[in-house]
N, C-alpha and C positions, 0 to 999 in steps of 0.2 A: 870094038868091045865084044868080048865073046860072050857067048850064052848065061855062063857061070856067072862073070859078073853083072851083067844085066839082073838075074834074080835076085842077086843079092843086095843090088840098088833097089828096087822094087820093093823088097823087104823092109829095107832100115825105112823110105817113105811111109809105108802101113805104121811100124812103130814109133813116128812122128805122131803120123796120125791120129794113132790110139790114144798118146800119152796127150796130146793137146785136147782131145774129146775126153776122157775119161779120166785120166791117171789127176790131171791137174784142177778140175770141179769134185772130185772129191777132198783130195788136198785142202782145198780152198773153201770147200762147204758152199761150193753153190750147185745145182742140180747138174743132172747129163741128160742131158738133150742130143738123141741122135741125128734126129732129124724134128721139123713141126710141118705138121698139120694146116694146110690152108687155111685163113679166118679163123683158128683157134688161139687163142691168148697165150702165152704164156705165163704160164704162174712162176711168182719172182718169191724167195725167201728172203726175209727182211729180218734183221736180229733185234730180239724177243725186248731184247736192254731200247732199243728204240722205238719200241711202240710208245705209239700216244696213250695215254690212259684218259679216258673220260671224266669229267668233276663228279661228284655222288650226288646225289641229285638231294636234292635239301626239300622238305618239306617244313613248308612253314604251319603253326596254327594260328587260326583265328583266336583272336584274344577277346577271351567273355567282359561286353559290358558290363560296366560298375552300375551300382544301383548309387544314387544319387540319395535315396531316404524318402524323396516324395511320392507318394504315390501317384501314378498315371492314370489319367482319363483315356479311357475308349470311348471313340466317337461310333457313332453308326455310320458302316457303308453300304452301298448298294447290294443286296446281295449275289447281282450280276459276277460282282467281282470273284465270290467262290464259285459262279456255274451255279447257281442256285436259283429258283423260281419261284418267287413268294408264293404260298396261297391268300389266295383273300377271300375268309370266310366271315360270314355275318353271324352275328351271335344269335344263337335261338331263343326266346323268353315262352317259358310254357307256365302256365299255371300249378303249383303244389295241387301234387292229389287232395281230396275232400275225404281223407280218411281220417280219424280221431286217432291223436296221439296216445303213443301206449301208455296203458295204465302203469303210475308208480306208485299205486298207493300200496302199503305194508301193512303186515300186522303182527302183532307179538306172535313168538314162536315157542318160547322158555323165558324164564325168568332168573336168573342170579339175585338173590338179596344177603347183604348179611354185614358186618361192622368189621370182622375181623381178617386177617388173611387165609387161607387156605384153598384147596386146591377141589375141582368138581369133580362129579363123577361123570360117563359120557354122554354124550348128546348126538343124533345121526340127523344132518341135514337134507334130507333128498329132492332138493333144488339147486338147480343150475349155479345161486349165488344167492348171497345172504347180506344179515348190517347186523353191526354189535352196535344198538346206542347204550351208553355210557356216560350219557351227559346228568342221569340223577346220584347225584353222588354229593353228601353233605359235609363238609370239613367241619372240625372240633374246634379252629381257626383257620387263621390266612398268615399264618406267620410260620408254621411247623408240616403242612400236609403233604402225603404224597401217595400217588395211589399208582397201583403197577399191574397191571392183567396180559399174563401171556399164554395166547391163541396155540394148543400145539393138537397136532395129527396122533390122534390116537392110534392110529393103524404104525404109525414112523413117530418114536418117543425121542428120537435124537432133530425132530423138524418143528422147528420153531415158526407157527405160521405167520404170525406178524406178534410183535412186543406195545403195546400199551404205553403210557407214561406221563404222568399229570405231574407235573410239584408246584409251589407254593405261588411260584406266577402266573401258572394256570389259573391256579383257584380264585387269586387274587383280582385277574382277567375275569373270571366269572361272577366276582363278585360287584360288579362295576356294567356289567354287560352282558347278563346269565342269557335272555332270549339269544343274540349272539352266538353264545357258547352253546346254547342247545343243539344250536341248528349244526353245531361245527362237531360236537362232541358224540360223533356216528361215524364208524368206518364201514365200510363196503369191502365182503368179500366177491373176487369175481371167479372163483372154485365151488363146486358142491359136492354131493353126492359123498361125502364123508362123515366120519368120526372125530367128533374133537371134545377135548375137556380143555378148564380155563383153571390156571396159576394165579391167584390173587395173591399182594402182599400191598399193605395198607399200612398208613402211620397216621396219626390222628385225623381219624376217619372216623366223623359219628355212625356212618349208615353210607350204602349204596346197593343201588340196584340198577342189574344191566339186564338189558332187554338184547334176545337175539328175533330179530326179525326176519320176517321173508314176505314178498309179493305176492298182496294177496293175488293175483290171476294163475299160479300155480296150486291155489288152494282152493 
């Protein structure tokens, strides 16, 4: 065999070569590998359509107990059970101070009298808190009466400070039970240091008279 041919065998071997490493894993779509790598893996391509797909992972919920309609007792437990340390204190008993109760006695401050409805002129309280009694007040009967005094802020004519209001059951209650009613027929303001005028309107009302009070210890 002469030189000539010999290269040329040599040749067409290499383009074996080539085309069984390269030409036919692209072809084919699987990698080219010239050579590997001691101890190193080789990575395989696996078609996409045969992969496993994993399940979705499901979450389940807890389902809220029903209430039954009765009501449940809670028992006491230790309170070990939250990490918790009782204290255990003794109760103290000490004696009330020896001081005298504050004085509540009042005394007339103004006077309202009069039969028919109309409205006052003003009045300045310059105390902490005050009492409308309005328990003398004499009905013409107990079948028709009503009597109505409304408290307003002279300084603010749109402020209503408290509305009054007797009718015929009241009176009627008064009449059957008047000490009672005296004691009940007093309201307490817990405001001072204002101006105020009073709204009367009256319906078969012989007579009344309202007393503004204040304690005496600020007088």
């Amino acid at each position: 065999m002469e030189k000539t041919d010999l290269a040329y065998f040599v040749m067409a071997v290499g383009v074996v070569i080539v085309a069984a490493l390269v030409v036919k894993p692209l072809v084919t779509g699987e990698p080219v590998i010239l050579w590997a790598a001691e101890d190193v893996p080789v990575p395989t391509v696996t078609d996409g359509r045969n992969v496993p797909v994993a399940p979705p992972y499901l979450i389940t919920a807890t389902p809220t107990p029903t209430w039954s309609g009765t009501a449940e007792t809670l028992e006491f437990v230790d309170p070990a059970t939250y990490h918790l340390t009782p204290e255990q204190t003794s109760p103290t008993i000490s004696s009330p101070p020896n001081e005298p109760p504050p004085d509540t006695t009042t005394v007339t401050y103004a006077v309202i009298s009069g039969q028919r409805s109309g409205t006052t002129e003003i009045v300045h309280i310059p105390f902490p808190y005050w009492y409308l009694d309005y328990s003398d007040i004499t009905p013409m009967n107990y079948i028709f009466p009503s009597f109505n005094v409304q408290v307003m802020d002279a300084n603010d004519p749109n402020r209503f400070v408290r509305i009054i209001s007797l009718n015929y059951m009241d009176f009627r209650s008064y009449e059957y039970a008047p000490e009672q009613c005296k004691q009940q027929w007093i309201s307490k303001f817990c405001e001072g240091y204002r101006d105020y005028y009073f709204v009367i309107n009256t319906k078969c009302i012989d007579s009344y008279t309202l007393r503004i009070k204040v304690p005496q210890r600020y007088v």
